[in-house]
N, C-alpha and C positions, 0 to 999 in steps of 0.2 A: 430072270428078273424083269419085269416088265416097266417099260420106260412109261413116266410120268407125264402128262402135259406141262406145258409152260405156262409161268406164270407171270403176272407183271407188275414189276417193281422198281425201285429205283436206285436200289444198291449201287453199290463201286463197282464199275466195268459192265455193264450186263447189256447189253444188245435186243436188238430187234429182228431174231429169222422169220418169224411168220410173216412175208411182207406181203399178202395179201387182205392183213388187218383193214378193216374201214375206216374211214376218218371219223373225230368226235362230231359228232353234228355241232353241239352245242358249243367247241372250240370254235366253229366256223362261223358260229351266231353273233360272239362275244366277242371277235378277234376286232383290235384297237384298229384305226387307220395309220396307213402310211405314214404321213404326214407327223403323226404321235411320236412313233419310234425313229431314233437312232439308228441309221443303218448305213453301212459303210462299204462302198463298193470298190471290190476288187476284180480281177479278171476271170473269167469263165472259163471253165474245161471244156465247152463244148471247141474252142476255137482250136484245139488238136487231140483229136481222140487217140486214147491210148491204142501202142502197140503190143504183143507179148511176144516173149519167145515162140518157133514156130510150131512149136506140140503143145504148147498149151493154149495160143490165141484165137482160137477159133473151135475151141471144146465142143462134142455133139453132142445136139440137144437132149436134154433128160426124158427116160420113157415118162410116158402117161403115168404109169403106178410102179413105180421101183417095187421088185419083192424086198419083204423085208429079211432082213438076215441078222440071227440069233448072233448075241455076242458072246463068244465061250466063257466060264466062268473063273476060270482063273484069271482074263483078263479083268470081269469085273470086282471079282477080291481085290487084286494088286492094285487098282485103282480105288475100290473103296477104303480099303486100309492102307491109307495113302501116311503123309510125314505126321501131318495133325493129327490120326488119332494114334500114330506110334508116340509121338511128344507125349501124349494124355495118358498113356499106359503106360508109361514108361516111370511118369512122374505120378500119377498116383497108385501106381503097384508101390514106389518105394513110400511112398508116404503113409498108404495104411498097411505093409510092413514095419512102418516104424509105430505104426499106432497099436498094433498089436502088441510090441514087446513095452509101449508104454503101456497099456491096459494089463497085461502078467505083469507087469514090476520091473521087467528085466531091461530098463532104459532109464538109467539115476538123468542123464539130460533132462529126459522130455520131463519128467517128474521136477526138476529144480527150476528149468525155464521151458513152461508150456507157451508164454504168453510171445516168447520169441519165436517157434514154431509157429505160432499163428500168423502173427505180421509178419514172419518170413517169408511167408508162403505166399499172403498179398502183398507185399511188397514187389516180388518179382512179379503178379500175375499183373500189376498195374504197368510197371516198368515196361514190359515188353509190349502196351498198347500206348506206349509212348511214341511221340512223333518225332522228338527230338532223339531219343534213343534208336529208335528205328532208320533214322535218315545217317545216323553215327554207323549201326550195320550193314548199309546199304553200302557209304562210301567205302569204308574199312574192305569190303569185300569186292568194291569194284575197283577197288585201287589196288591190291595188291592182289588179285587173282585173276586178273582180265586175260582170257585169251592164251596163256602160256601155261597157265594149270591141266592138267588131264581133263578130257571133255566129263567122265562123270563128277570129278567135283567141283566141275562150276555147276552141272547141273544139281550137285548136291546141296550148292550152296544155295541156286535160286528154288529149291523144295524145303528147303529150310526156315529162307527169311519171311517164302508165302504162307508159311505156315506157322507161322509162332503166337496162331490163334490156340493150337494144343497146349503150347507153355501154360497161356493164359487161363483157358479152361483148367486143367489139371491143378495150376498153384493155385484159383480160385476156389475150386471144389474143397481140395485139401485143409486150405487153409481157416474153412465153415467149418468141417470135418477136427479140427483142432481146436476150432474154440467150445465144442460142445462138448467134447470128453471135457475142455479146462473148465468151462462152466458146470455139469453134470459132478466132476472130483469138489468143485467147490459147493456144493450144495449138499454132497454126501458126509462133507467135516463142516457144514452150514455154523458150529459155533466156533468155528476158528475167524469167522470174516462178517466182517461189518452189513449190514441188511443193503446199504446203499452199494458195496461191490456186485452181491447176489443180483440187483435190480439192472447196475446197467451192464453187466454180463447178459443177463436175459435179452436187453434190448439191443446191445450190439449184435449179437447171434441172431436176433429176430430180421435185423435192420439187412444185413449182410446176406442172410435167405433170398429175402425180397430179393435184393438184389439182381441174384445169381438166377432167381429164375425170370425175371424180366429179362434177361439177357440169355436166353434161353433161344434154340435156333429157329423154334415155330413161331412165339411171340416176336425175334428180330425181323424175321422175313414175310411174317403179313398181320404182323400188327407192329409198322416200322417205329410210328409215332408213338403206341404205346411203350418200345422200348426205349427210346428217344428219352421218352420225359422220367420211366421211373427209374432205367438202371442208373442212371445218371444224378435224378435226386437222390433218389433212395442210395447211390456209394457215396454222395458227401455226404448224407447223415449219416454213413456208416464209418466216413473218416471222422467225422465228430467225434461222436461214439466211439471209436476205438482212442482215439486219442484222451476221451473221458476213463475208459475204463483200464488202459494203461498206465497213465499217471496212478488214479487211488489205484490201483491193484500192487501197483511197486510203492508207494506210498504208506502201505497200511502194512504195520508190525503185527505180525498174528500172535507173538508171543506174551504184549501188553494191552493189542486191544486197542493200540491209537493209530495216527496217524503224523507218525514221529519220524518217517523216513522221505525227506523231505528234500529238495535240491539236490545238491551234489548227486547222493546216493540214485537215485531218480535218474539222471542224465547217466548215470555208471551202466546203466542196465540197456543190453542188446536190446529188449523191445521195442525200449527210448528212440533208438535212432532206425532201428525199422519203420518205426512209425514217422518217422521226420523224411522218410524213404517216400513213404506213396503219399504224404503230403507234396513231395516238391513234385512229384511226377504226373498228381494232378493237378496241381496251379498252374504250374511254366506254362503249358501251351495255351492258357485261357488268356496268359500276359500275350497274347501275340494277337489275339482278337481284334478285327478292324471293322469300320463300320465304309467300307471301301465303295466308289462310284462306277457303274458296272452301266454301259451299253448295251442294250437287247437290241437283236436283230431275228424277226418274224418270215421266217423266208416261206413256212407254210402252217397251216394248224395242230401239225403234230409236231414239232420242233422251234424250241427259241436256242438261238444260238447269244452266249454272253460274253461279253469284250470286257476283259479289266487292265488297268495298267501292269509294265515290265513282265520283260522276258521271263522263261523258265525254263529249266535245263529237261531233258526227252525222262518220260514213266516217273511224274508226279501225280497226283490226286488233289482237288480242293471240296473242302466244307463247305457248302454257302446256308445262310438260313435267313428269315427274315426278322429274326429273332435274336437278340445277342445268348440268351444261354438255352433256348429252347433245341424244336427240331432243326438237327445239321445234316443236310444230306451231300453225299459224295458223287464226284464225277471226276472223269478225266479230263488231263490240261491238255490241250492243244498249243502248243508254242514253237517256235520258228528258233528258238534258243533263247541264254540268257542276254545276251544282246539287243533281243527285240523290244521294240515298244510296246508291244501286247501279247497278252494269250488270253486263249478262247475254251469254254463250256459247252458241250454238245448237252440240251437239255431234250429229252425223249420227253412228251407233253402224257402224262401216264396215270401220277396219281393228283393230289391235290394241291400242294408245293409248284409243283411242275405246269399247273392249269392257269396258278396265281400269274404265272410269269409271262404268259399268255392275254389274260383278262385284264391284267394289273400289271404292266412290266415295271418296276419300281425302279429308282434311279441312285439309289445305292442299297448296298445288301449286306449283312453280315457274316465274314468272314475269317479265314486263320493265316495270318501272310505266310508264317511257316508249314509249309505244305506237306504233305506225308508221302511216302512212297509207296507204289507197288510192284508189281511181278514184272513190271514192263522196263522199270530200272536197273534191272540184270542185263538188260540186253548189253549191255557196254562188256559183257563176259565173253561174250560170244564175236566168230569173227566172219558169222553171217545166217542169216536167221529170217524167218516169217514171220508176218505179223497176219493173221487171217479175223478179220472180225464180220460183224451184220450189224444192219442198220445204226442206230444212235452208239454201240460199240465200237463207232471211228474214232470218239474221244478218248478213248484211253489208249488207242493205238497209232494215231494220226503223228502223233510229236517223234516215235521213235525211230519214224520213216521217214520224215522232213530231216531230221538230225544225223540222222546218218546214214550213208550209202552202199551199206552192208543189210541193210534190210530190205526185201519183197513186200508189199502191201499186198493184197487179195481183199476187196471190200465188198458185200455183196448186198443188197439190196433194193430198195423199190422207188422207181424214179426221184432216182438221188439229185440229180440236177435240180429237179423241181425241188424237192422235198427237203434238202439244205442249205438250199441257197450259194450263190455269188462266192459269199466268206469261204467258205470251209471248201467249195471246187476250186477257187483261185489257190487255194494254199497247195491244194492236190497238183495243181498243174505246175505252177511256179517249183515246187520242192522235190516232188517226188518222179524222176527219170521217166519215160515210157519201158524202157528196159527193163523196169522192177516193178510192174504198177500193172495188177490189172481188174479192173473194174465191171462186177458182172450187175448189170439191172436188169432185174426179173421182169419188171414190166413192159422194156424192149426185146429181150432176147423168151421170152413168154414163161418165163416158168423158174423154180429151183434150180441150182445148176448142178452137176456132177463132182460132188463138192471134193472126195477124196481120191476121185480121179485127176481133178486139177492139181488136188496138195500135193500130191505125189510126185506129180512130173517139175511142178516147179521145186519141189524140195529137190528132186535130182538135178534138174539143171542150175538151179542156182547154186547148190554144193551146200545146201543148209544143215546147219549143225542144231538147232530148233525152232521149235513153232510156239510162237504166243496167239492165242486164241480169244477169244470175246464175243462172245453170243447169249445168246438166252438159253433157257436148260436143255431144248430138246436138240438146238443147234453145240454146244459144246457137248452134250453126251454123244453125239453121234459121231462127232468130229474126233474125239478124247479115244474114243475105243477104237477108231480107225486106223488114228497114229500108231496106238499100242498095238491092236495086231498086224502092223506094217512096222514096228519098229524103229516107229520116228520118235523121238524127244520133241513129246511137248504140256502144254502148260496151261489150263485155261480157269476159265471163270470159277470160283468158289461158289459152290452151291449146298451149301450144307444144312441146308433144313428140308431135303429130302434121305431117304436111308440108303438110297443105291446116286448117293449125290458124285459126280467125276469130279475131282476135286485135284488130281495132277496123275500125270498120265507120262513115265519115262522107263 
């Protein structure tokens, strides 16, 4: 299967291996003065260069042209058909099994309540890209299973919570998937039901399409904005909608022809409160909305690094947009803990979002104080682990090394001093040991490093039990099938809108 180039985007977690990219000319034409920005100095790394264990701190240098080497294909199955698409097959095998014995007859449920099937099925697919629900399975599992659980189901646990993008997919698809047979049965007995059911049946089912394919992994991942604005519009007109065709559909007696079931009966009905299900689970987190005062610091043309008030506990994610309901794009938090005065945004200067912050650093921004989790807030499971990222991929791995003293950092890229400034090395030097900290710049040490040859020796010596990973695709796919045929546990960047995407790797 042949590996894809990289591409560049600005997703959650996604780094920068290619560090021999050029700088944006025109970031460099545009870039504001000193004197504009905000910038807050703290102490350099260069005033004690890191040391490493003695097999690994002084790695030999990488050939001119590494052979390349085929990855066998069972390891790319087990990795391709990773937890997310087991979730997806799992839940839509049983769901159109049950659609089949509702289309034979031999299912009186789905025949008596279709329309609860349907919002059951968005109801969960909404719930589980909940923040508030997701930060609820994140604690739950890192509180009662840290560390004293069997090493595979903690790893079970954290292939689980990165992946509850399958839930999602699968109760989404299904649940389109149930309202067309219920819209299609209602058109086939078209004089049992009122012309105004038929109509916003049609238009929820149309509305709820959209949806699904704006949210689609080719349009999320390079046409980010396009899915920004429509899966987003297009599912509250489809919570509308569903809550219009809900009410009249339990509303309307097909035995007289009115509109006589009214109240009480109304609220009696499973649908009813499915629907009151992915109403709250998409309000709540827009109630958290802030229009928060944010510090930029410009340490070079491809990076703005952003400072906003109070601490944050290690493997959070934030929102920022400059827009209160438009596009929200994700990044990782950089924080010292919940104690601190601040955390910090590594912004990779990429697409056009990221250019603004640059051109226009703005002096507050809109954002979600309740922050959402990722793969990086498992680490509390684990009782000693790596963190391997590249470039602008230190934000999502920086906080879990600062926080705790069970974790390796490995950071790899291209005149990092220069290229992120003062902030983000002082937090390196102050936080994270020489003992667990080691830092390869390609454009000192001249080149790519011997990437799986390092992981290796520090996974041995530090005694690690997993690898958290953060690169860009051609950097985690290389990294992802290494571990796997060395038999390391580990976990990297979701990349899923290619076909042979590394998506977890144990």
């Amino acid at each position: 299967m042949a590996t894809k180039p990289a591409l560049a985007y600005n997703d959650v977690e996604k780094g920068t291996l290619d560090v021999r990219s050029p700088q944006i000319a025109d970031l460099a034409r545009d870039e504001k003065k000193a004197s504009d920005i905000e910038v807050f100095a703290v102490q350099s790394l260069k005033k004690d260069a890191p040391v490493t264990p003695s097999n690994v701190a002084k790695p030999p240098p990488p050939p001119t042209k590494p052979a390349k080497k085929s990855t066998p294909l069972w390891v790319l199955w087990i990795i391709w058909y990773n937890s997310y698409r087991r979730f997806f097959t799992v839940i839509f095998t049983l769901n159109f099994i049950g659609l089949g014995f509702a289309i034979a007859g031999k299912w009186t449920y789905a025949a008596k309540y279709p329309g609860a099937l349907v919002v059951g099925n968005l109801n969960v697919a909404v719930l589980v890209r909940n923040e508030i629900f997701g930060r609820f399975l994140y604690w739950f599992v890192n509180t009662f299973f840290a560390k004293w659980t069997p090493l595979w189901f903690r790893l079970g646990c954290t292939s689980t919570l990165q992946h509850l993008g399958g839930i999602h997919s699968g109760c989404a698809i299904s649940g389109v998937a149930w309202i067309v047979l219920m819209v299609v049965h209602q058109f086939k007995t078209k004089y049992l039901f009122n012309d105004s059911i038929l109509a916003f049946g049609v238009i929820t089912t149309v509305m709820l399409f959209v949806t699904i394919c704006a949210g689609l992994p080719w349009v999320r991942n390079t046409h980010h904005n396009v899915f920004e604005r429509n899966h987003r519009f297009f599912g509250w007109t489809s919570l509308c909608m569903t809550w219009v065709y809900t009410i009249v559909t339990n509303a309307y007696d097909t035995a007289d022809g009115k509109f006589d079931h009214v109240g009480r009966y109304v609220i009696q009905q499973q649908a009813f409160w499915y629907t009151v299900g992915i109403g709250f689970s998409i309000v709540l987190p827009w109630i958290c909305t802030r229009h928060a005062k944010v510090d930029i610091e410009l340490p070079s043309p491809k990076v703005a690094v952003l400072r906003f008030e109070r601490g944050m506990q290690q493997g959070l994610l934030a929102r920022i947009s400059r827009s209160a309901v438009k596009e929200y794009h994700a990044f990782g938090i950089i924080s010292e803990g919940t104690h601190a005065k601040y955390h910090y945004l590594i912004c990779g200067v990429q697409g056009d979002f990221t250019k603004s912050l640059v051109n226009d650093p703005p002096r507050r921004i809109w954002t979600r104080e309740l922050k959402f989790a990722g793969v990086s807030n498992t680490s509390t499971l684990y009782k000693r682990g790596i963190r391997i990222c590249t470039g602008t991929g230190l934000g999502a791995a920086l906080s879990t090394c600062i926080q705790s003293p069970y974790w390796y950092l490995i950071w790899i890229g291209s005149d990092q001093e220069k290229t992120f400034g003062p902030t983000i090395s002082g937090l390196i030097h102050r936080h994270v040991g020489p003992e667990r900290l080691l830092l390869w710049d390609s454009k000192v040490r001249g080149g790519r490093p011997p990437t799986m040859k390092i992981l290796k020796e520090v996974y041995d010596s530090w005694q690690a039990e997993v690898v958290f990973i953060t690169s860009n695709y051609v950097g985690n796919f290389e990294i992802q099938h290494g571990c796997k045929e060395l038999g390391i546990p580990a976990f990297g960047t979701l990349w899923d809108f290619v076909s042979d995407s590394p998506e977890f790797c144990c």
